[in-house]
N, C-alpha and C positions, 0 to 999 in steps of 0.2 A: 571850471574844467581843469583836470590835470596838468602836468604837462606832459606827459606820457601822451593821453589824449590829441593832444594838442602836433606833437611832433607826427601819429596818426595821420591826423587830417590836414596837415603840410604837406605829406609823404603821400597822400591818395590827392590831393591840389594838384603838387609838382607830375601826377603819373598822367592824371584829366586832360591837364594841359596841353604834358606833352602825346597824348594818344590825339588830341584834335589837332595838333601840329601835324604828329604822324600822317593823319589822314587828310589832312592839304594839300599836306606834300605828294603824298599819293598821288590826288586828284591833279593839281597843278604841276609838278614839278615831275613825275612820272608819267603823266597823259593816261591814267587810269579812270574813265569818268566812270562815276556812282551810280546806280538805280538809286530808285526812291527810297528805297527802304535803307542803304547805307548811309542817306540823306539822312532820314528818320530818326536814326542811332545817335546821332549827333547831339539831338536835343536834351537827352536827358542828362549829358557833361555838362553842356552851357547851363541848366536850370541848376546841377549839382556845384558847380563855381559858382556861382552866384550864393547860394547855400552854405558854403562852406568858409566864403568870405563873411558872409553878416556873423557865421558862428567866431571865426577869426578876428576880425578886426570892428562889427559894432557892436557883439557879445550880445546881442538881445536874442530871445525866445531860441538858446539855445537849445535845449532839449527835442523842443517841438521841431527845428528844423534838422536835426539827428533822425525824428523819428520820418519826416518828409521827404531827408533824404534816403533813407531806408526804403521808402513805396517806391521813389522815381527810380532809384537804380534797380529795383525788382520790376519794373514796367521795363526797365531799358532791358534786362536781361531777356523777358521774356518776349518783346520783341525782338531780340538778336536772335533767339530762339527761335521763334519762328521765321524769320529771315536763312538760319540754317537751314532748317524743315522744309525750305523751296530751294534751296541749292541740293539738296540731298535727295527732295522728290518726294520727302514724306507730306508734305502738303500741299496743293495747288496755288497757284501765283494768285493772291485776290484783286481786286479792283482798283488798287494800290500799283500792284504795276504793271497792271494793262494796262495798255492803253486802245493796242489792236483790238479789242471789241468797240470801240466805239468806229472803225473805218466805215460801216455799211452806212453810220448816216453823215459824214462826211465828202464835203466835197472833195474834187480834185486837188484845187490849190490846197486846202487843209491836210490832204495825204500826203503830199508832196512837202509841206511843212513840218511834218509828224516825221516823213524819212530824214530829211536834214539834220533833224532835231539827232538822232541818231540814239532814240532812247534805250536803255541798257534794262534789258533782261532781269528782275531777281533772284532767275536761278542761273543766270550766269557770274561766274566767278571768275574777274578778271584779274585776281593781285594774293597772292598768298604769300605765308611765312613759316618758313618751315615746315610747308606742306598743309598747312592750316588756312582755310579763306577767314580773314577779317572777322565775318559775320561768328564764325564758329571762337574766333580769339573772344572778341566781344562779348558772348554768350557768359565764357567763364568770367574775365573780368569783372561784369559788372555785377552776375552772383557773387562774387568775392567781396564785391564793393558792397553789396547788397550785407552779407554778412558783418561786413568790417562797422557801417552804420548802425547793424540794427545791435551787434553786441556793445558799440561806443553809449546808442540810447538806453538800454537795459541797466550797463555799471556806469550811468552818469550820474546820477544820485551817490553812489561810492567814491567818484572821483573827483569832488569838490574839492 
């Protein structure tokens, strides 16, 4: 792998890192708790760090985890995508973050569990940047990142 390459996938590491920082911080440190679905978003950083260190420091089956990392950040986008499309209204909440259809077979204490619980809307938008929710930053991001991998697999063979 280049080094060009290389400084690449430093540079998309150090931003992973610090976007799940970001969003701890968020969560804990600003008292913004998540839906499920900002929960969800998460995954596909943690499984792309993990990726991006075998490509970094055990150097095996690089290519193929370029091109894996490519599919997970195009799953992560297009779940932030549709995470947008419930804050914006263009699609309905699924069964991901309802939870309120299940109250009718629920008992009392279990309702009264569920309200404590104080579960958070996915078309509510509790934290934005620069007039941007999260979910909508995320979207482009991770197409970005989705891009950045999938042209690093394509000129990997050239950048030996």
């Amino acid at each position: 792998m280049s080094k060009n390459s290389k400084i690449i996938l430093y540079v998309t590491l150090f931003l992973m890192i610090g976007s799940l920082f970001a969003a701890y911080f968020i969560e804990y440190g600003l008292g913004h708790k998540p839906c499920k679905l900002c929960l969800y978003q998460r995954l596909p950083y943690f499984f792309s760090i993990v990726l991006i260190l075998n490509i970094l420091l055990i150097r095996k089956y690089e290519k193929f985890s370029l091109l894996i990392l490519s599919l997970i950040m195009l799953v992560g986008s297009s779940l932030a995508f549709y995470h947008y499309g419930i804050e914006q209204g263009f699609f309905n909440e699924s069964f991901i973050c309802e939870d309120s259809n299940l109250i009718n077979e629920m008992n009392k204490e279990e309702i009264l569990s569920q309200l404590r619980e104080n579960v958070i809307s996915c078309k509510d938008v509790t934290f934005t940047l620069l007039g941007f929710s999260l979910a909508s930053i995320n979207t482009i991001f991770s197409f970005v990142l989705f891009c950045i991998f999938i042209m690093l697999y394509k000129n990997y063979e050239s950048n030996r």
